[in-house]
C-alpha positions in Angstrom: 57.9 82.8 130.1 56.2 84.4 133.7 52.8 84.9 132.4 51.5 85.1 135.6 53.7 88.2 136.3 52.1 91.7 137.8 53.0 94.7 135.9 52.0 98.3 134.8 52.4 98.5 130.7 54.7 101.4 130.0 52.4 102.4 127.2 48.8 102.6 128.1 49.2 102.6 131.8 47.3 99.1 131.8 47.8 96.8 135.6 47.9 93.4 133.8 49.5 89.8 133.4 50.4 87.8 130.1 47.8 85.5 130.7 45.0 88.7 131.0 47.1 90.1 127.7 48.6 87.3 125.5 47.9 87.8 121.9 44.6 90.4 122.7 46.4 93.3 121.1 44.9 96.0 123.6 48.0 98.4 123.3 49.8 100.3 120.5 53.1 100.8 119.5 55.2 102.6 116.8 57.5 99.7 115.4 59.5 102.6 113.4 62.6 105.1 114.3 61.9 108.3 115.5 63.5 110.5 112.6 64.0 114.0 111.7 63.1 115.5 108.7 62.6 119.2 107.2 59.1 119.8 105.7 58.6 123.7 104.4 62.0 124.7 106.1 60.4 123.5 109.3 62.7 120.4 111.0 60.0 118.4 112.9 60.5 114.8 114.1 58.6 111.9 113.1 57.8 107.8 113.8 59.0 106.5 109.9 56.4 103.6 110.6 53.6 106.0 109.6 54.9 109.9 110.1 52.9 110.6 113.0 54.3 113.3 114.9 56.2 113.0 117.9 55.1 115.6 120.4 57.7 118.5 121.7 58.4 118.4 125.4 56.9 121.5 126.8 59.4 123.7 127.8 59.7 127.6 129.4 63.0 128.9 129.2 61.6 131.9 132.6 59.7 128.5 134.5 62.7 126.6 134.5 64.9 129.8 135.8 62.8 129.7 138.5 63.1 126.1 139.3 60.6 124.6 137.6 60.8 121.0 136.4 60.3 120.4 132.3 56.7 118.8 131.2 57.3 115.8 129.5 54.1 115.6 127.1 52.8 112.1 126.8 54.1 110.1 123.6 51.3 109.8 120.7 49.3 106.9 120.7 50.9 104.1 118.8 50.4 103.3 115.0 50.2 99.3 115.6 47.9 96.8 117.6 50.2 94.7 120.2 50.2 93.1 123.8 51.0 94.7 126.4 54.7 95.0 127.8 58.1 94.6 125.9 58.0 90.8 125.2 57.3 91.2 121.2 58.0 87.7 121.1 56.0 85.1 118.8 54.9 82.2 120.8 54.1 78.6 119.8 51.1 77.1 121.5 52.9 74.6 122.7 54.5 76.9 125.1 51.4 78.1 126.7 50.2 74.6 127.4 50.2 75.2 131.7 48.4 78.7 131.3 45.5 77.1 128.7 43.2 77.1 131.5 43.7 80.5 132.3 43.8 82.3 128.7 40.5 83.2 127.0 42.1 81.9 123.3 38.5 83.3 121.8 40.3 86.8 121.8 43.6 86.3 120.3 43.9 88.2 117.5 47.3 87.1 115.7 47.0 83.0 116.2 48.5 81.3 113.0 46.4 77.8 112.4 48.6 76.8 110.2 51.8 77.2 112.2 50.2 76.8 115.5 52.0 80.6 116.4 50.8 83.5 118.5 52.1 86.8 117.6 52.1 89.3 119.7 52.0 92.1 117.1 49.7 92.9 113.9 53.0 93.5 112.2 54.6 90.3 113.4 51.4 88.5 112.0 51.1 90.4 108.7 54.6 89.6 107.8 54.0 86.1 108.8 51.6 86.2 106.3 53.6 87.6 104.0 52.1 90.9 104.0 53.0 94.3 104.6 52.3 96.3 107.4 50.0 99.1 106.8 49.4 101.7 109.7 
């Protein structure tokens, strides 16, 4: 695990490390599928985690003629609480033991006492827990 890593969070834009990030839970995510459905004869496309919306890329059928690029609209704010980055990965303390120094472990938000885990999502934790992730 590189905790000490540089990188830009695909999702909120964030310049971070894992040690600024583990188990904070400053970014979002939809855990679900996009999916289509048909609601009033309308087909509109939806995160099944909790049927937000997905936003249509704005498109201009004259602009692009012309040569104009497509504007991508930016994705709707995630549903869940998580880290930063793609590493969705539960931790065990044990494993941070060289970064200790470095993490502030007052902010964590998803640390099992019990089993001594950090997860890195609130739906990781809930179902941990044995509980059910409600957005």
């Amino acid at each position: 695990m590189d905790l000490e890593k540089q990188f830009i969070c695909h999702r909120c834009k964030r310049y971070t490390n894992g040690v600024l990030c583990i188990g904070r839970w400053q970014c979002r995510y939809h855990p679900g599928e996009e999916e289509f459905v048909t609601i009033n004869g309308k087909d509109i496309c939806r995160f099944s985690c909790c049927h937000q919306r997905v936003r249509d890329l704005k498109y201009n059928d004259l602009a692009v003629l012309m040569g104009q690029q497509e504007h991508c609209v930016r994705r709707p704010k995630g549903c869940t609480p998580c880290d930063c980055g793609d590493d969705f990965a539960p931790v065990h303390v044990h494993e941070l033991t060289e970064f200790i120094r470095d993490i502030d472990h007052t902010k964590w938000k998803g640390f099992d006492t019990k089993t001594m885990i950090l997860h890195r999502t609130k739906k990781s934790f809930t179902e941990a827990r044995g509980g059910t992730q409600r957005a």
